[in-house]
C-alpha positions as CSV (number, residue, x, y, z in Angstrom):
1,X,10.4,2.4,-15.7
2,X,8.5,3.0,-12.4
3,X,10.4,4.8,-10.0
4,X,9.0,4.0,-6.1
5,X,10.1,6.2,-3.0
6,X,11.6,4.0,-0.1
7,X,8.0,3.3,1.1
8,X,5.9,2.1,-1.4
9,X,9.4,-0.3,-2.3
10,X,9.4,-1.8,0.9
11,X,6.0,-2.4,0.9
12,X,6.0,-3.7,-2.2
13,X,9.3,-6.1,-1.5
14,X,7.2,-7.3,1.9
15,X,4.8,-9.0,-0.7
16,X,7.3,-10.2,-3.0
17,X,8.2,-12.3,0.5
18,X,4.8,-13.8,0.6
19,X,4.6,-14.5,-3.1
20,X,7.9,-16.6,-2.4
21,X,6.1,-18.5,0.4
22,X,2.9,-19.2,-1.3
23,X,5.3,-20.5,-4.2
24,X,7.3,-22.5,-2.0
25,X,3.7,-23.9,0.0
26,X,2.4,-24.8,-3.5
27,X,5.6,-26.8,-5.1
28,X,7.3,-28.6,-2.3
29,X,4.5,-29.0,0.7
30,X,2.2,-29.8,-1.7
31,X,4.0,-32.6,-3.1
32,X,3.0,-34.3,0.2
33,X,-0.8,-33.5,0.0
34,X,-0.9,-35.7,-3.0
35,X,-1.4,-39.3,-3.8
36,X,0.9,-39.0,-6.6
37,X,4.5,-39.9,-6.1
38,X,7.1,-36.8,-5.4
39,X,8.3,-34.9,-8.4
40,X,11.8,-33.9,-7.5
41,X,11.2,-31.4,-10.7
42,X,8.6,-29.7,-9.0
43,X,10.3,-29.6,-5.3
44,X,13.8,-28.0,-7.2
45,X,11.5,-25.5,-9.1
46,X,9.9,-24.1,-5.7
47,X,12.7,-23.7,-4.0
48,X,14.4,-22.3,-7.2
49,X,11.5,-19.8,-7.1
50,X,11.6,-19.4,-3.3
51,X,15.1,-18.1,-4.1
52,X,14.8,-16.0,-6.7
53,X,11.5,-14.1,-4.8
54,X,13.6,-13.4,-1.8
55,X,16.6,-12.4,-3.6
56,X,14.4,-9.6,-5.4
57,X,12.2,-8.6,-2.0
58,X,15.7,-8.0,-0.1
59,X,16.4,-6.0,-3.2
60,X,13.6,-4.2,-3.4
61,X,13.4,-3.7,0.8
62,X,17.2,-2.3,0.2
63,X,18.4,-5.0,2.5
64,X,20.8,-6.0,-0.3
């Protein structure tokens, strides 16, 4: 397993943040973009994912 000083960690959870917005962007506000009609499946699944991201970046940051 890879071992990361405080530093690199934080760093590291700091983009685990912006994966969670760019997965959030991509399954809920681009349900709107479309000309399909909304998938509820798709808007539960990002914010699933939103949580899950932030819950490991606070981890990872040592917030939590």
């Amino acid at each position: 397993m890879l071992r990361l000083r405080p530093g690199p960690r934080a760093a590291f959870g700091e983009k685990v943040l912006d994966l969670a917005n760019v997965a959030a962007a991509t399954l809920v506000f681009g349900q709107f973009v479309r000309s399909e009609p909304l998938s509820w499946t798709s808007i539960v699944a990002g914010a699933a994912l939103w949580f899950v991201f932030v819950s490991a970046a606070l981890w990872l940051m040592g917030a939590w």
